[in-house]
Structures are given as C-alpha cells and as structure tokens.
mmCIF file as Biopython writes it, N, C-alpha, C and O atoms, coordinates in Angstrom:
data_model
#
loop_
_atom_site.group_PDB
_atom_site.id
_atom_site.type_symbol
_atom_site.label_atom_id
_atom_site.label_alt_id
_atom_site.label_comp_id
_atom_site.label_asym_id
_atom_site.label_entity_id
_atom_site.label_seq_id
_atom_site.pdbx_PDB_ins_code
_atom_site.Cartn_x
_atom_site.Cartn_y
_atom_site.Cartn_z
_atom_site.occupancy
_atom_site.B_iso_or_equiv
_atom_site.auth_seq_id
_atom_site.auth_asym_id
_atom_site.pdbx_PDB_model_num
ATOM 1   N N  . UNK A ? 1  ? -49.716 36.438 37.067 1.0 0.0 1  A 1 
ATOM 2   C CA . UNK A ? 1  ? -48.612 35.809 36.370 1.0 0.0 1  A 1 
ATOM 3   C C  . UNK A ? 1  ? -47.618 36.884 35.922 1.0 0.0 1  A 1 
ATOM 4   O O  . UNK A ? 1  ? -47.999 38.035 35.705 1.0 0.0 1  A 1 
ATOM 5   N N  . UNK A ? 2  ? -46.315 36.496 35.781 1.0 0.0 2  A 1 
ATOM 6   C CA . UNK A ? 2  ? -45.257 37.275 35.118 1.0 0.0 2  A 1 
ATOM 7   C C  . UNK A ? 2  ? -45.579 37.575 33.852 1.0 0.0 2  A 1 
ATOM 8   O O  . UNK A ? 2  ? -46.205 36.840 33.088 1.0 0.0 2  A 1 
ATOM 9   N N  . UNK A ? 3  ? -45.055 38.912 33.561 1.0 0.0 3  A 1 
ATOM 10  C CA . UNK A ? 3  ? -45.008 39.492 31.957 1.0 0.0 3  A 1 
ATOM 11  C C  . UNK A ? 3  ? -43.784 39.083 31.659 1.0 0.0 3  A 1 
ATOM 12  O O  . UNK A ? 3  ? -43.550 38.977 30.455 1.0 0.0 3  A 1 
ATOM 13  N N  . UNK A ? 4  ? -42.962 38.829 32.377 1.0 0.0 4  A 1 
ATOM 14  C CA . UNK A ? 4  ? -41.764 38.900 31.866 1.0 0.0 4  A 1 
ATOM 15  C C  . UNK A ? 4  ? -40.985 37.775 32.255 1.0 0.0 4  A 1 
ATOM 16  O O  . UNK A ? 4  ? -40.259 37.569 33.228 1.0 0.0 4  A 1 
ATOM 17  N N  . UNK A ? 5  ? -41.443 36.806 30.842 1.0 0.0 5  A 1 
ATOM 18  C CA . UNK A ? 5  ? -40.681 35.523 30.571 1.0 0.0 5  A 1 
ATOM 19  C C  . UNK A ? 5  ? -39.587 35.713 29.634 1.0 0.0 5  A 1 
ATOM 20  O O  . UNK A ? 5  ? -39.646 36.588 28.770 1.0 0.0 5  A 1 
ATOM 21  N N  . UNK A ? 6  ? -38.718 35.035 29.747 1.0 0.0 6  A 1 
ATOM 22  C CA . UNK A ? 6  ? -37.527 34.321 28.773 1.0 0.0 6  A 1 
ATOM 23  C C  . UNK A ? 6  ? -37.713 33.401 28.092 1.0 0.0 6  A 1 
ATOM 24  O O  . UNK A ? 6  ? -37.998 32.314 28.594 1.0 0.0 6  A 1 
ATOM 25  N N  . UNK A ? 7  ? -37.591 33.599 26.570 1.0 0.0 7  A 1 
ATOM 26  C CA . UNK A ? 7  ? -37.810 31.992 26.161 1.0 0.0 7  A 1 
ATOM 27  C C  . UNK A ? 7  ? -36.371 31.656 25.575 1.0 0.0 7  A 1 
ATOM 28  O O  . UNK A ? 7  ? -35.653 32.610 25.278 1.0 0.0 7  A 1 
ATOM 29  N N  . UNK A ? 8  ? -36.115 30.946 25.474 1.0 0.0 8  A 1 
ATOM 30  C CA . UNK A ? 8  ? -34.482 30.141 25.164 1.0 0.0 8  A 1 
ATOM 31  C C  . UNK A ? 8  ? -34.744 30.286 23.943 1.0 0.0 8  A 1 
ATOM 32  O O  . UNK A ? 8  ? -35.934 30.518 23.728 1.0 0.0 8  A 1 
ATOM 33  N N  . UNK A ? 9  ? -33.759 30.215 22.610 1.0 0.0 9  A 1 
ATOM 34  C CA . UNK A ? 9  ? -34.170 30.019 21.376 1.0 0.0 9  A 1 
ATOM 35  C C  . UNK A ? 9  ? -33.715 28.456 21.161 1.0 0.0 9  A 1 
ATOM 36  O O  . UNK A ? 9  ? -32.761 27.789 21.562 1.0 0.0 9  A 1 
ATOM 37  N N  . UNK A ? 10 ? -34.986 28.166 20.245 1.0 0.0 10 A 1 
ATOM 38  C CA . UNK A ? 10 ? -34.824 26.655 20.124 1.0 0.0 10 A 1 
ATOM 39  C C  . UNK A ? 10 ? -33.534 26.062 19.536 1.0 0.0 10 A 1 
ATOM 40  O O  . UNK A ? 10 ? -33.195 26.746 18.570 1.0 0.0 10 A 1 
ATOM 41  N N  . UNK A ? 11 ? -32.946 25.351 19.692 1.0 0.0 11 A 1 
ATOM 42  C CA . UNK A ? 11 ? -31.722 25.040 19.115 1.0 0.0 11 A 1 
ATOM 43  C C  . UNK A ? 11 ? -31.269 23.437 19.225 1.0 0.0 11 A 1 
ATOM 44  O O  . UNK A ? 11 ? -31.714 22.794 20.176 1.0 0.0 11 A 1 
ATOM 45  N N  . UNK A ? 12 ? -30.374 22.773 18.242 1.0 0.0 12 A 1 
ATOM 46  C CA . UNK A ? 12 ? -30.850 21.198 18.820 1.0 0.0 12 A 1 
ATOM 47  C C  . UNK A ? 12 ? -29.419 21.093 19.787 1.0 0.0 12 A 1 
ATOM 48  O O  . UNK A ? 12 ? -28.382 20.454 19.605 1.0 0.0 12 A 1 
ATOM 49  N N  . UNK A ? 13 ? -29.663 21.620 20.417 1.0 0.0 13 A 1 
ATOM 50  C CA . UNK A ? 13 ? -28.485 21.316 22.544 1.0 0.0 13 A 1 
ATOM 51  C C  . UNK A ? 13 ? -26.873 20.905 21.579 1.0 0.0 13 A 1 
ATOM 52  O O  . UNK A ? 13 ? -26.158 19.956 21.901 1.0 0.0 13 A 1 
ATOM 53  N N  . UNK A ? 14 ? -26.502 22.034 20.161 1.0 0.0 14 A 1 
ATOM 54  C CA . UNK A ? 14 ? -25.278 21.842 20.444 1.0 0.0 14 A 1 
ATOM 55  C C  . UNK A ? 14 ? -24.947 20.155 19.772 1.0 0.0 14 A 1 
ATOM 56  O O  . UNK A ? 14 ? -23.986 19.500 20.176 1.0 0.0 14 A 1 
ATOM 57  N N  . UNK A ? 15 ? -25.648 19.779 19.003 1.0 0.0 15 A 1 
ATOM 58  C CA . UNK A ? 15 ? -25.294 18.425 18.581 1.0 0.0 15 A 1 
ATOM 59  C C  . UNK A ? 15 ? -24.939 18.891 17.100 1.0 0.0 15 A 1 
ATOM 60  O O  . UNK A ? 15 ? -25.698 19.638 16.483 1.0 0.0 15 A 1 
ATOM 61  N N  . UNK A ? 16 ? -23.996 18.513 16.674 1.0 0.0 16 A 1 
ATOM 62  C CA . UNK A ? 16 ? -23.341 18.888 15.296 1.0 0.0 16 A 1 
ATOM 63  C C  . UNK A ? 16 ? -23.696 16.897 14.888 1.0 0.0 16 A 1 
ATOM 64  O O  . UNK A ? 16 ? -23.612 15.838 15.509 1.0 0.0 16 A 1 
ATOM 65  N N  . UNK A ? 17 ? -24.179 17.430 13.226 1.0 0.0 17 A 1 
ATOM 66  C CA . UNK A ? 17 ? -24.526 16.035 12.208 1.0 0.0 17 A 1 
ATOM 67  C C  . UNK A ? 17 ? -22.945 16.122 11.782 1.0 0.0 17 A 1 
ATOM 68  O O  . UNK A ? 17 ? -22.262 17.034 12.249 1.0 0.0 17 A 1 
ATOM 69  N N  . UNK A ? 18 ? -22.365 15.141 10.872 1.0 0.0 18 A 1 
ATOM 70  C CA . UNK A ? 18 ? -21.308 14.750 10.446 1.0 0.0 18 A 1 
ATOM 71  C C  . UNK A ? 18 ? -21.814 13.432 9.593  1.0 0.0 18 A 1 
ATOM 72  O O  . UNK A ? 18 ? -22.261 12.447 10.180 1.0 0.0 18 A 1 
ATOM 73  N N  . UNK A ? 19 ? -21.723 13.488 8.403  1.0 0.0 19 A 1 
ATOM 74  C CA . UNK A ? 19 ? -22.001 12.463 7.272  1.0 0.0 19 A 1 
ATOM 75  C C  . UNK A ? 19 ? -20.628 11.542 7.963  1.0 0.0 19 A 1 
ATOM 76  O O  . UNK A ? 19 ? -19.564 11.738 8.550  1.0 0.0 19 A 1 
ATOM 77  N N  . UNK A ? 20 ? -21.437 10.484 7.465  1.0 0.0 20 A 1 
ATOM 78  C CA . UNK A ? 20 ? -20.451 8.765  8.113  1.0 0.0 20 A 1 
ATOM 79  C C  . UNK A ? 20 ? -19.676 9.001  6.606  1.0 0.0 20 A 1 
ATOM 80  O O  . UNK A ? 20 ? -18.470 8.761  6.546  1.0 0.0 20 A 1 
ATOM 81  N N  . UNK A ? 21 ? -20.171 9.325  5.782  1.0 0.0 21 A 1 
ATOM 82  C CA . UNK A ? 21 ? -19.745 8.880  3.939  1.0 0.0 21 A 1 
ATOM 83  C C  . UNK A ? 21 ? -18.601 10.065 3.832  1.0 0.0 21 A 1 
ATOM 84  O O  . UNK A ? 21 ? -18.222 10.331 2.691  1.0 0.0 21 A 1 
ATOM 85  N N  . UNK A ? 22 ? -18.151 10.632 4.684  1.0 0.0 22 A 1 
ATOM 86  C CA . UNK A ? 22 ? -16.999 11.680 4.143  1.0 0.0 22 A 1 
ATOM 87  C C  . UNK A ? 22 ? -16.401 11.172 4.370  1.0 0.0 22 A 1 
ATOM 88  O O  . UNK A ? 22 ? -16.581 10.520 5.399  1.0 0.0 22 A 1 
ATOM 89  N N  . UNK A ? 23 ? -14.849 10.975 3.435  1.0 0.0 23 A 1 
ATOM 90  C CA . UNK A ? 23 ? -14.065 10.317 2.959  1.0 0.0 23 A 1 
ATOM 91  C C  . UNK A ? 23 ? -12.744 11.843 2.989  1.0 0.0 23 A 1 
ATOM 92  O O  . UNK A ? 23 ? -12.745 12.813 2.230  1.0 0.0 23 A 1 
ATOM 93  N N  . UNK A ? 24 ? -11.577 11.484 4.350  1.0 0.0 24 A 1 
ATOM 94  C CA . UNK A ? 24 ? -10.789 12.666 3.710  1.0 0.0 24 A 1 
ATOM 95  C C  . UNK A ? 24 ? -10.008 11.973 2.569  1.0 0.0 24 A 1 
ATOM 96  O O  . UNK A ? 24 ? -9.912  10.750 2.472  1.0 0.0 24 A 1 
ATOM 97  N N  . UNK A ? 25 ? -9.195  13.296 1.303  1.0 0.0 25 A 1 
ATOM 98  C CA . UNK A ? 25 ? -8.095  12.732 0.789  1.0 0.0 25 A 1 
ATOM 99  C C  . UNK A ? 25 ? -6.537  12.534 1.470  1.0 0.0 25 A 1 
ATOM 100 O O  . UNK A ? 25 ? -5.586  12.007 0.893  1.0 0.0 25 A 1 
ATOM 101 N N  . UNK A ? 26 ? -6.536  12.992 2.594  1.0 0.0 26 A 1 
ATOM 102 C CA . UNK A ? 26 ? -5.215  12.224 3.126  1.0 0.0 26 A 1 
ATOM 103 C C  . UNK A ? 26 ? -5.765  11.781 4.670  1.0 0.0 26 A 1 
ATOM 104 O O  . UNK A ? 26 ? -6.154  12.456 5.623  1.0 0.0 26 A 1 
ATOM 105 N N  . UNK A ? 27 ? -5.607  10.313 4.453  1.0 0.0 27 A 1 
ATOM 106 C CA . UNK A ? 27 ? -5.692  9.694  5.535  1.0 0.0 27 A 1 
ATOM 107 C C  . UNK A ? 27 ? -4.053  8.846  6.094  1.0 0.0 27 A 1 
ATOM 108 O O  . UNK A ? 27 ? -3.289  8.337  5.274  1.0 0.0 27 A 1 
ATOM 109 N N  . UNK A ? 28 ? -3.823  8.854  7.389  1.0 0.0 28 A 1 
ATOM 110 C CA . UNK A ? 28 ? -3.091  8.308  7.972  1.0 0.0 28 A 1 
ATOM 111 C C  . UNK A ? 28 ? -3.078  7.051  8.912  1.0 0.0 28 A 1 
ATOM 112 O O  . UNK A ? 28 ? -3.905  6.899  9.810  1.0 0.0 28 A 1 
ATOM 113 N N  . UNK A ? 29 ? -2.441  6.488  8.735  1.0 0.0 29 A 1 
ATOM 114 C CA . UNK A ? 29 ? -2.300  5.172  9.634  1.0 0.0 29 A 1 
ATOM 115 C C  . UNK A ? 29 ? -1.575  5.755  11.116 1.0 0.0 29 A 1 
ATOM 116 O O  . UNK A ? 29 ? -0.772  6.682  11.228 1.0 0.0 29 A 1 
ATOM 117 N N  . UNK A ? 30 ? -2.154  4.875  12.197 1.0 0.0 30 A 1 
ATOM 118 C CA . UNK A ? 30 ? -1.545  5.578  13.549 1.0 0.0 30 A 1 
ATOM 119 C C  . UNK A ? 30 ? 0.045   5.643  13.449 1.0 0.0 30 A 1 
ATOM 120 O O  . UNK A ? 30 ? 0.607   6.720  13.651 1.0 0.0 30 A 1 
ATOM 121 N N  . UNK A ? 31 ? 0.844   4.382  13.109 1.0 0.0 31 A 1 
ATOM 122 C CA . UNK A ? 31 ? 1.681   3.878  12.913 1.0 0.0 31 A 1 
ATOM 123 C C  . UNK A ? 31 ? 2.422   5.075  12.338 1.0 0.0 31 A 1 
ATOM 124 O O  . UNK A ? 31 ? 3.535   5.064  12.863 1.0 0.0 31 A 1 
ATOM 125 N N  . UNK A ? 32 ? 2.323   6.054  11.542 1.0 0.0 32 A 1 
ATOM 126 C CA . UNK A ? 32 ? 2.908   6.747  10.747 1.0 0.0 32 A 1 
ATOM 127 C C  . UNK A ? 32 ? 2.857   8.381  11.623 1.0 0.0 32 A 1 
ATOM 128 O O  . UNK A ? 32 ? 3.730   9.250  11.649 1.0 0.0 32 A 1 
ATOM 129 N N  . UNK A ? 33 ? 1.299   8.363  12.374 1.0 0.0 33 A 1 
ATOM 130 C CA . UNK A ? 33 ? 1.721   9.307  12.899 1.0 0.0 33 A 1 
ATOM 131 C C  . UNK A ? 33 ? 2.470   9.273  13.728 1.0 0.0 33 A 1 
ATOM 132 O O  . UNK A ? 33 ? 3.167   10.282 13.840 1.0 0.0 33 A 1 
ATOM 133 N N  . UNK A ? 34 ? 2.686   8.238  14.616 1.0 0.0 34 A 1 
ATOM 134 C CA . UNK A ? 34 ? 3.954   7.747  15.488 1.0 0.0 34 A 1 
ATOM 135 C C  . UNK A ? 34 ? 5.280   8.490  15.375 1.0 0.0 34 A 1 
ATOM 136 O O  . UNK A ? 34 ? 5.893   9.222  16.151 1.0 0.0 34 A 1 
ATOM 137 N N  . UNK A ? 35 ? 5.616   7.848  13.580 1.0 0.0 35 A 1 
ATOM 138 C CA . UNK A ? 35 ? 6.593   7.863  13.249 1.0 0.0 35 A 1 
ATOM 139 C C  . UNK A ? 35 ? 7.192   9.288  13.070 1.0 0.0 35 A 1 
ATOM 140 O O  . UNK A ? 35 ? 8.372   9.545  12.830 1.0 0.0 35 A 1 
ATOM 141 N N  . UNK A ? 36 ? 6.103   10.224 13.240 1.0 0.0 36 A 1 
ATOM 142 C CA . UNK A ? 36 ? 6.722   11.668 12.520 1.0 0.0 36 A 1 
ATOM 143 C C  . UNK A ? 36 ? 6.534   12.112 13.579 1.0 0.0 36 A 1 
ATOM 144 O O  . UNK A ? 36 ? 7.465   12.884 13.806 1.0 0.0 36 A 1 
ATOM 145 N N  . UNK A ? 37 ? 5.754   12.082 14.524 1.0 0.0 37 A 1 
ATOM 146 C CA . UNK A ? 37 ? 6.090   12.718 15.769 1.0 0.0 37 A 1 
ATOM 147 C C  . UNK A ? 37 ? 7.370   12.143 16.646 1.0 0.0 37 A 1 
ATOM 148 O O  . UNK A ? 37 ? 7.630   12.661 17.731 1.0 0.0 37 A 1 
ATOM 149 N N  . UNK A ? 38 ? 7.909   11.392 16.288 1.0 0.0 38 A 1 
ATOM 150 C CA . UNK A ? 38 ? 9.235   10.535 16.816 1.0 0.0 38 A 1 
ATOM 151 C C  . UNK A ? 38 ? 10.353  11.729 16.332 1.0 0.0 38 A 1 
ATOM 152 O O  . UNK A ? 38 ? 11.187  12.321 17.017 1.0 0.0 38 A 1 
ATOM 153 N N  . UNK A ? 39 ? 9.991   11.864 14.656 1.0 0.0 39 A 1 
ATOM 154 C CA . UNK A ? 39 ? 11.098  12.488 14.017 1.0 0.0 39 A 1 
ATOM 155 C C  . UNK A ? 39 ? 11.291  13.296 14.485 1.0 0.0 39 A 1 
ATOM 156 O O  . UNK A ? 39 ? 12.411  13.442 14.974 1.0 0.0 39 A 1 
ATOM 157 N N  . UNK A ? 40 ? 10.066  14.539 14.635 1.0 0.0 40 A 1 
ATOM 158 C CA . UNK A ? 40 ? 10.404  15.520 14.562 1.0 0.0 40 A 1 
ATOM 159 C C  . UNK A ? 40 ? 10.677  16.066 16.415 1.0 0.0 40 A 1 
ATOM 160 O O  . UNK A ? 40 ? 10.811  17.220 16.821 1.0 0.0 40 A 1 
ATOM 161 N N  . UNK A ? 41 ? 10.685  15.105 17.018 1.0 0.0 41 A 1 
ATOM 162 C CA . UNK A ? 41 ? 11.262  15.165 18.612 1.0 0.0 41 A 1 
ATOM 163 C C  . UNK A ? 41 ? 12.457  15.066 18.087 1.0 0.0 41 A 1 
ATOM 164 O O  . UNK A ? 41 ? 13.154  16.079 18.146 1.0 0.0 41 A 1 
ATOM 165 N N  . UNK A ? 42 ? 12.959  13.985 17.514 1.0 0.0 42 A 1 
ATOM 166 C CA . UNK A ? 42 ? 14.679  13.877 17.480 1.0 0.0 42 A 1 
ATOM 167 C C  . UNK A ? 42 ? 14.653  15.424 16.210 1.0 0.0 42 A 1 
ATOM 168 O O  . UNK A ? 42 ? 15.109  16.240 17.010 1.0 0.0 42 A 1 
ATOM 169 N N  . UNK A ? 43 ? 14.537  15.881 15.493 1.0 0.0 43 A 1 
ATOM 170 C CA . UNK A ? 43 ? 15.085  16.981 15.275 1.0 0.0 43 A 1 
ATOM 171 C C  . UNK A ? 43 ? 15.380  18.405 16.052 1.0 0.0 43 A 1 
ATOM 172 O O  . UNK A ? 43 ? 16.325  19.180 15.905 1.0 0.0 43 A 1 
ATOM 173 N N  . UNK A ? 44 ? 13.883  18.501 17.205 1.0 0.0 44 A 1 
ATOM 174 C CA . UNK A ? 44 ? 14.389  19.115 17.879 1.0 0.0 44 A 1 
ATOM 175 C C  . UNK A ? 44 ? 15.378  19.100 18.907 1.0 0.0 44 A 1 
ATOM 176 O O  . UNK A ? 44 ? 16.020  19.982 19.479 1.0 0.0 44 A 1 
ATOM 177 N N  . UNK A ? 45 ? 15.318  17.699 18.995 1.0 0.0 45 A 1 
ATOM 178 C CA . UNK A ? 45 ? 16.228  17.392 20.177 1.0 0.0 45 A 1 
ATOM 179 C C  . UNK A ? 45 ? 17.751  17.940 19.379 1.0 0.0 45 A 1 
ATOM 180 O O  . UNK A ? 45 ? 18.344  18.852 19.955 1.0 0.0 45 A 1 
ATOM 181 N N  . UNK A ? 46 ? 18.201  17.533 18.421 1.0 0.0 46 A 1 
ATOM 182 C CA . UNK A ? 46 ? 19.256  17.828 17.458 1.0 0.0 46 A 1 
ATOM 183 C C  . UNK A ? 46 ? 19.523  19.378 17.287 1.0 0.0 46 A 1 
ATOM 184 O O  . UNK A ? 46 ? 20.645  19.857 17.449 1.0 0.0 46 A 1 
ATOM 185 N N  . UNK A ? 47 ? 18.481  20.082 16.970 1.0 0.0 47 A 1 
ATOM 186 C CA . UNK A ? 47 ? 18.484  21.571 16.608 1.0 0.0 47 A 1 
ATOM 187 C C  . UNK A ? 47 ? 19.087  22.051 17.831 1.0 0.0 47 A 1 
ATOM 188 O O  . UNK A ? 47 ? 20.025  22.842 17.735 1.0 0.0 47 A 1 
ATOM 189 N N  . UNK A ? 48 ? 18.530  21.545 19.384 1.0 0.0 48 A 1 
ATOM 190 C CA . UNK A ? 48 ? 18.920  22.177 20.181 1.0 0.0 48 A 1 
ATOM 191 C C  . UNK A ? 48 ? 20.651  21.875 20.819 1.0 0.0 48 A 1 
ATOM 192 O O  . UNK A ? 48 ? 21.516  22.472 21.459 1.0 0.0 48 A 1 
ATOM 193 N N  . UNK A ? 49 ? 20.533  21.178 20.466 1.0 0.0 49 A 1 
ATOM 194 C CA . UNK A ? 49 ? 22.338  20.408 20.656 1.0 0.0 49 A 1 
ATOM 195 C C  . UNK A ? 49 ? 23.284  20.980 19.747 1.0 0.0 49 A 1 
ATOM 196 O O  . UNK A ? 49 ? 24.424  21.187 20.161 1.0 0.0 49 A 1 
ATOM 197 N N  . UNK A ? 50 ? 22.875  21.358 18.180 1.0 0.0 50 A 1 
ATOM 198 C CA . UNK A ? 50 ? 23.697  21.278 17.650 1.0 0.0 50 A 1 
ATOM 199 C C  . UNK A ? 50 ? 23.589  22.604 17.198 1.0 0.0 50 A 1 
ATOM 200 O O  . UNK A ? 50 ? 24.559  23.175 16.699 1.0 0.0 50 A 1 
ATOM 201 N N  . UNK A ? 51 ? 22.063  23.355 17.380 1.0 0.0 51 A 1 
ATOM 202 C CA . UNK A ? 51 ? 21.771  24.258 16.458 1.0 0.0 51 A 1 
ATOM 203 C C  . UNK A ? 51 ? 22.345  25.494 16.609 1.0 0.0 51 A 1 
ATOM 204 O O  . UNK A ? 51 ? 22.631  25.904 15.484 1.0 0.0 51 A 1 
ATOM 205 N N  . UNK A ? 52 ? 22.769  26.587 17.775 1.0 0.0 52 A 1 
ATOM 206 C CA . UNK A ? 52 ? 23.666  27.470 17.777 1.0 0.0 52 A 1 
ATOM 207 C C  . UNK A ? 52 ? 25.119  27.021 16.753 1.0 0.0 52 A 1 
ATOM 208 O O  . UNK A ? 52 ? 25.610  28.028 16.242 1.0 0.0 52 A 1 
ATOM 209 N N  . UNK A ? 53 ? 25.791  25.827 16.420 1.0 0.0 53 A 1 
ATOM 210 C CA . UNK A ? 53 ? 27.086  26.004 15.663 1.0 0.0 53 A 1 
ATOM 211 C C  . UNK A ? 53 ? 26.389  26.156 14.776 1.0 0.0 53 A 1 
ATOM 212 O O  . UNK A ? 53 ? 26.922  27.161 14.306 1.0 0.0 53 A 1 
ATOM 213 N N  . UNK A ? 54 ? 25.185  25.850 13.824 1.0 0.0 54 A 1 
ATOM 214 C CA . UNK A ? 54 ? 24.947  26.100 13.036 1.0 0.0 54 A 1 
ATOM 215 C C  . UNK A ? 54 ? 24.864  27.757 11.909 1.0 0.0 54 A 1 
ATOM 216 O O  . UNK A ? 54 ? 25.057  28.172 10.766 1.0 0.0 54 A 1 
ATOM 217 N N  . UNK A ? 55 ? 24.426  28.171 13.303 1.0 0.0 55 A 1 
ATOM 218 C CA . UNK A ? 55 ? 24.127  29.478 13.134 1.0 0.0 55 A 1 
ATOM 219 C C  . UNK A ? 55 ? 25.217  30.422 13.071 1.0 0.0 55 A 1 
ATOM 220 O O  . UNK A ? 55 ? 25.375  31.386 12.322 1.0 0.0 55 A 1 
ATOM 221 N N  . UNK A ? 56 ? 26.015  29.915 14.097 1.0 0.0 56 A 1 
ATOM 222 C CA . UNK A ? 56 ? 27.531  30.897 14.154 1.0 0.0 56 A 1 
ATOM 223 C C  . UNK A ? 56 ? 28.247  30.629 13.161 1.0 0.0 56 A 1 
ATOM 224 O O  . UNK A ? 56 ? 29.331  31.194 13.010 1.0 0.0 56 A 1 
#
C-alpha cells in the first residue's frame, strides 16, 4: 500500500448558514430600486450632454 496519502480537510463543501430571522435596517422595494437606477441613467445621460459647459 501507499505511504503517501492525501487527506482533504474536512469542511462542510462550501455551504454558508444564513439565519432566516435577520432583518436588514434598510430594506427596499424593487419598485424603488427601479426608480434610482432610472435616475441616475438620466443623470448621466445629462452630465454627458451638458457636462463639459458646466465645467468651462
């Protein structure tokens, strides 16, 4: 027989626990994240249109 085994270290395969009962303090509705990723497209869209006069 081989002397020379490998043993893996035991480990549970990479499965992370996560309590069901955590509660964040800022929660969002989809609806809202919608809404700010909307905005902040039209600001860039704006910054880039408008944003050099700004600067000059």
């Amino acid at each position: 027989m081989s002397k020379d085994k490998i043993s893996m270290p035991s480990s549970s395969a990479g499965i992370t626990r996560y309590f069901d009962e955590y509660k964040s303090k800022l929660q969002f509705k989809p609806g809202h994240i919608i809404i700010i990723i909307i905005a902040v497209i039209i600001l860039e869209i704006l910054l880039h249109t408008f944003g050099r006069g700004l600067l000059s």
